[in-house]
MARFIKE-440293 format. One record per residue: x negated, y, z negated of N, C-alpha, C, CB in turn. Coordinates in steps of 0.2 Angstrom, whole numbers, padded with zeros to 4 digits, always signed. Atoms other than C-alpha are relative to their C-alpha. Glycine has a CB too. Example, Ala and Ser with C-alpha at 12.3 -4.5 7.8 and 13.67 -1.06 7.14 Angstrom:
BEGIN
-0004-0006+0000-0062-0022-0039-0004+0006+0000+0005+0000-0006/+0004-0006+0001-0068-0005-0036+0004+0005-0003-0002+0002+0007/
//
This chain:
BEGIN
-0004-0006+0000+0000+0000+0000-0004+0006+0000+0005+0000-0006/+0004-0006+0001-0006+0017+0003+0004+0008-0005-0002+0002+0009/-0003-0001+0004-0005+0030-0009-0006+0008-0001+0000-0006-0006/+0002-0009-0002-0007+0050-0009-0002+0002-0009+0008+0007+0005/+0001-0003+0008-0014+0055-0028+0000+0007-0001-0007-0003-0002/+0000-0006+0002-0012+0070-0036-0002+0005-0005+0003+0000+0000/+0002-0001+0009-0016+0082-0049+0009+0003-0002-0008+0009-0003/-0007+0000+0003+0001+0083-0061+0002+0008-0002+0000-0004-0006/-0001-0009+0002-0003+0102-0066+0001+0004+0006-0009+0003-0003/+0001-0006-0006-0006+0110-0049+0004-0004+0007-0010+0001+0002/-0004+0003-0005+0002+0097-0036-0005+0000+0006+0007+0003+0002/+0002+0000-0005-0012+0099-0027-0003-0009+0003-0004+0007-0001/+0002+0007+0000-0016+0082-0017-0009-0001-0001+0003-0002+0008/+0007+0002+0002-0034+0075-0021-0003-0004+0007+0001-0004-0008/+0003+0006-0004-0036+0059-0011+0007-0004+0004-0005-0006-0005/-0007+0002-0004-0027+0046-0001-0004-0008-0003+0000+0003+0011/+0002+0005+0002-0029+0029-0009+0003-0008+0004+0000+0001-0008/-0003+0006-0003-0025+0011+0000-0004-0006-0007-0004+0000+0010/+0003+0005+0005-0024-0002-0016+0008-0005-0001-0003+0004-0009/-0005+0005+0005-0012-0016-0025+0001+0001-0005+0000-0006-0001/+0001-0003+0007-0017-0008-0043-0002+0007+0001-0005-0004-0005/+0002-0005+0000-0013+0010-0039-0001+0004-0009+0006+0003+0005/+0001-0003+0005-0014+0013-0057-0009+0000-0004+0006-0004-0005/+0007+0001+0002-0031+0008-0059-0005+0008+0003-0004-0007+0005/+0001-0004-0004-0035+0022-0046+0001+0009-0003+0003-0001+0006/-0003-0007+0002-0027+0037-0057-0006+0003-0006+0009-0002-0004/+0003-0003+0003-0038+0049-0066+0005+0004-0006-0002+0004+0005/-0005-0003+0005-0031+0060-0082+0004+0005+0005-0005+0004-0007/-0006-0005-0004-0017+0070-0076+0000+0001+0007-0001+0007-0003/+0000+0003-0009-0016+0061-0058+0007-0005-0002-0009-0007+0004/-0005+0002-0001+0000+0056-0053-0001-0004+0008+0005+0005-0001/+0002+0003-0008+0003+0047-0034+0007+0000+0002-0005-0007+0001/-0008+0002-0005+0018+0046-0020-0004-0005+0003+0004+0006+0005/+0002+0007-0008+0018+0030-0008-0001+0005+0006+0008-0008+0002/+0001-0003-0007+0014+0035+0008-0005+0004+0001+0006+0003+0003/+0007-0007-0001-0002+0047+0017+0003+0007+0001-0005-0002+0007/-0001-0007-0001+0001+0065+0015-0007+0003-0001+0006+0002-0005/+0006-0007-0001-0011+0078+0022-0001+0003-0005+0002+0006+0003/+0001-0006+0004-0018+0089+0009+0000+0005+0005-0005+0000-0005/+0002-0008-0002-0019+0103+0020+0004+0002+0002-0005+0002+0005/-0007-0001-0001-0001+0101+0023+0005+0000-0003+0002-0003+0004/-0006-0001+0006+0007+0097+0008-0003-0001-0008+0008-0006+0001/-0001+0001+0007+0009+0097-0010+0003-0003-0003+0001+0002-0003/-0007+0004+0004+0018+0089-0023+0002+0004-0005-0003-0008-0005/-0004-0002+0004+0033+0096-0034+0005-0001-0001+0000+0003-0001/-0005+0001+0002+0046+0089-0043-0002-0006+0005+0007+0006+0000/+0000+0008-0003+0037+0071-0039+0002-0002+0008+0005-0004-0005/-0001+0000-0007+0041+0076-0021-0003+0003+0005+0006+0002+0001/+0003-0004-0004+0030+0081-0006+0004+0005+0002-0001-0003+0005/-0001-0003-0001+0031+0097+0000-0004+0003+0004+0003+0003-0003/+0004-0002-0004+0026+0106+0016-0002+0006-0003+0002-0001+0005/+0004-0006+0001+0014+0120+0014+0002+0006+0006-0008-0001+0001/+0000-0006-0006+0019+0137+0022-0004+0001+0004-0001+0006-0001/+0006+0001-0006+0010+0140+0039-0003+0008-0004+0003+0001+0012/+0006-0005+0002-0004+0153+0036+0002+0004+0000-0005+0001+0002/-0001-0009-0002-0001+0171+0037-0007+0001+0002+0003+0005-0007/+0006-0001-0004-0013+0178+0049-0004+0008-0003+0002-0001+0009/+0005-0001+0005-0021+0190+0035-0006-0002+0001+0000-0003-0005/+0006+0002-0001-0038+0188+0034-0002-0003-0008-0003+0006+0003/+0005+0002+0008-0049+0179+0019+0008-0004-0006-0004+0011-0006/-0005+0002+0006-0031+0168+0011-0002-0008+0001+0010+0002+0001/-0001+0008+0002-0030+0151+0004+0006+0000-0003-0005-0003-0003/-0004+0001+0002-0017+0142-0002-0001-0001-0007+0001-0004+0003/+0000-0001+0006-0014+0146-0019+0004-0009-0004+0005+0007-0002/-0005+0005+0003-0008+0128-0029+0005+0001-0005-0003-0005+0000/-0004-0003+0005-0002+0135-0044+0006+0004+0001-0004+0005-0002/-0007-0006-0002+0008+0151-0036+0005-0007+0004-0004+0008+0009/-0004+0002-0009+0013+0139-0021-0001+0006+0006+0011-0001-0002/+0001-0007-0004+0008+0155-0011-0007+0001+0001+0001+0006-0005/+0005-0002-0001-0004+0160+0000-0003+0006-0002+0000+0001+0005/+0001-0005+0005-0015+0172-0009-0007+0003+0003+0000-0002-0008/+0005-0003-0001-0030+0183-0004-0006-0003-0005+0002+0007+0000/+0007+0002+0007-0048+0178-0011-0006+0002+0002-0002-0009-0001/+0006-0002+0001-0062+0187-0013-0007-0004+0002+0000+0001-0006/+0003+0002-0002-0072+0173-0013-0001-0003+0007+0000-0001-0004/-0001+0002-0007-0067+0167+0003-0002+0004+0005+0007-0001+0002/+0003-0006-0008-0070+0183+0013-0008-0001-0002+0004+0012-0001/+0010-0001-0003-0090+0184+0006-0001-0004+0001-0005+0003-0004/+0002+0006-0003-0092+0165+0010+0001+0004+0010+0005-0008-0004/+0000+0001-0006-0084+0168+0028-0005+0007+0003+0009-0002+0001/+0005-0006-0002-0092+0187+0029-0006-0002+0002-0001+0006-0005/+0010+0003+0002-0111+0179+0024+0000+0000+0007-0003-0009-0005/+0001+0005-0003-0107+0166+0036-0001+0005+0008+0008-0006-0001/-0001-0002-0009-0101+0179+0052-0007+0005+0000+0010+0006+0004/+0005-0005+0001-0116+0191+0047-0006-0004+0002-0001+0003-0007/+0006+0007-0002-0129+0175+0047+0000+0001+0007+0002-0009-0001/+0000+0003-0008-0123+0169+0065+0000+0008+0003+0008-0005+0004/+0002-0006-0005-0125+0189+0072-0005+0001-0003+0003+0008+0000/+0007-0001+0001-0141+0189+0064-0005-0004+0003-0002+0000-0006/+0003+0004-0004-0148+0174+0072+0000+0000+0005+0001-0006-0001/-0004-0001-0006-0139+0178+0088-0004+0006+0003+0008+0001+0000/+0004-0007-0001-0149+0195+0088-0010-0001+0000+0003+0006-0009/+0007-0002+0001-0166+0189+0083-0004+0000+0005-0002-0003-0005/+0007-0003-0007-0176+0191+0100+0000+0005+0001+0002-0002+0008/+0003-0007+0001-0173+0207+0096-0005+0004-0001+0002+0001-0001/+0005-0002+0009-0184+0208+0081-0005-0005+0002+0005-0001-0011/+0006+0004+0000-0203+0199+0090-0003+0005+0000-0001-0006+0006/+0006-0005-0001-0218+0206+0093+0001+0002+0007-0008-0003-0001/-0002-0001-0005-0213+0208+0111+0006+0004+0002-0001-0005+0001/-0007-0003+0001-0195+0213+0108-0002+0009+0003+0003+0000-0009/-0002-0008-0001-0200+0233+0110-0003+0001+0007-0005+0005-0006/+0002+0001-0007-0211+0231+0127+0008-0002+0003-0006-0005+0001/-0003-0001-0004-0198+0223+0133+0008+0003+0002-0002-0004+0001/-0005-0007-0002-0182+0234+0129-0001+0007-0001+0005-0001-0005/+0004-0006-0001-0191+0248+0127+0004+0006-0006+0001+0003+0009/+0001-0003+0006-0191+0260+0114+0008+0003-0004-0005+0008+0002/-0008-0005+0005-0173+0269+0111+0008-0011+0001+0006+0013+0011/-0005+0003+0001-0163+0252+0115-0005-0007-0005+0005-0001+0009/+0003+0005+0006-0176+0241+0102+0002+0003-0006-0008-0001+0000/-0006-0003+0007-0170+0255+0089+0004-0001+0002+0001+0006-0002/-0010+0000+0001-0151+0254+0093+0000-0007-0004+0006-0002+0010/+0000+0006+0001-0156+0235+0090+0000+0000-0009-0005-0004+0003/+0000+0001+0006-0164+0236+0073+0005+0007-0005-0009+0000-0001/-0005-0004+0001-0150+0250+0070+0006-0004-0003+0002+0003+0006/-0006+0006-0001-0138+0236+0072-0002-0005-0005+0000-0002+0009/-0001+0004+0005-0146+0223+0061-0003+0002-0005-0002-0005+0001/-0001-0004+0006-0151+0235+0048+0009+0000-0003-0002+0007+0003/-0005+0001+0004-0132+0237+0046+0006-0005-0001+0001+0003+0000/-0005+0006+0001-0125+0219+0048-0007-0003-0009+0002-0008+0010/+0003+0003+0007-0138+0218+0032+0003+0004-0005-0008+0001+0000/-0003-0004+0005-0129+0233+0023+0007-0002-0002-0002+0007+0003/-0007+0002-0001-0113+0225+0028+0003+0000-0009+0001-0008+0004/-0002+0003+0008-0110+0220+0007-0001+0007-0003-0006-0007-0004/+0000-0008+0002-0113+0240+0004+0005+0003+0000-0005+0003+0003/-0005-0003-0004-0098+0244+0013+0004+0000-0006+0003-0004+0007/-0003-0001+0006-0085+0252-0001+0005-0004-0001+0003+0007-0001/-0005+0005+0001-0073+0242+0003+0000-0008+0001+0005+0001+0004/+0002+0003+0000-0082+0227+0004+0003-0006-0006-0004+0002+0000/-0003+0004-0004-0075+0212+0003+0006-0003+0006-0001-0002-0002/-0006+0001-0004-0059+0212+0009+0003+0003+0006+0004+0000-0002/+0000-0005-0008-0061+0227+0024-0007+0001+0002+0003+0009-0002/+0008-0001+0000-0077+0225+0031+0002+0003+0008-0006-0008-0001/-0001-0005-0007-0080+0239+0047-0010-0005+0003-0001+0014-0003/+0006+0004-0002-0093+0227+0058-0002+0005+0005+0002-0009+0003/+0003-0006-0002-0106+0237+0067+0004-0002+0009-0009+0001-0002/+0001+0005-0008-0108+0235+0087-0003+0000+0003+0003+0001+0006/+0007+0002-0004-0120+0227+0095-0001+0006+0006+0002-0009+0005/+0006-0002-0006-0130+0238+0106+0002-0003+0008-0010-0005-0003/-0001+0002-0008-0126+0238+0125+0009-0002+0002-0005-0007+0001/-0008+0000-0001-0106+0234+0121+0005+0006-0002+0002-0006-0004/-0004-0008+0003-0091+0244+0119+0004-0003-0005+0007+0005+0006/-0006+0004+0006-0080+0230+0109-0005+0000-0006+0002-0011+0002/+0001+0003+0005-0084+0225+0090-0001-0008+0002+0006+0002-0004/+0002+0008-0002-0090+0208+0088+0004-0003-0007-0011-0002+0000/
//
């Protein structure tokens, strides 16, 4: 039999267990329904799955299991911010060699270290984390 475990406080699902002594499998304050349910799709309350609201397209939310509510998280935006700041920094670095200024030449190798100068200041920004103003790459007119 397969078997979707839970925590009893938060409903939020844990694991997905396939046994004949689901009780052996239960942790302190783990419950379980028969059958395989998504965590990323549902919960449990009132011992009954329940689908999860589609996302709201917000920026930086997760699913609150407590609320039952999508909820903004701080920590979410400076993990996913780091993360988009990293990949434009790696994505930029031919900019920043020993060769880099020969070959873009003086005013567009500054725009450059302009530019990753302030995807490094990005966490300075006042409203930081949850409104970040991203710079623009040198040579475009969009935001990246």
């Amino acid at each position: 039999m397969i078997y979707s475990i839970y925590d009893k406080t938060t409903g939020k699902i844990l694991r997905i267990v396939q046994t004949n002594a689901i009780d052996r499998q239960l942790g302190r304050d783990e419950a379980y329904l028969e059958n395989l349910y998504d965590a990323s799709k549902y919960y449990v309350e009132s011992e009954q799955a329940v689908e999860i609201p589609e996302k709201p397209t917000s920026s930086y939310v997760e699913f609150d299991f407590v609320t039952k509510s999508w909820t903004q998280n701080q920590q979410v935006a400076v993990r996913e911010i780091k993360f988009k700041r990293q990949q434009l920094l790696v994505n930029s670095d031919w900019t920043d060699t020993l060769s880099a200024k020969t070959r873009l030449g003086d005013t567009l190798y500054n725009q450059w270290q302009t530019y990753r100068q302030q995807l490094r200041d990005i966490t300075a920004q006042s409203d930081y984390p949850l409104n970040v103003t991203w710079p623009t790459q040198p040579g475009s007119t969009a935001t990246t």
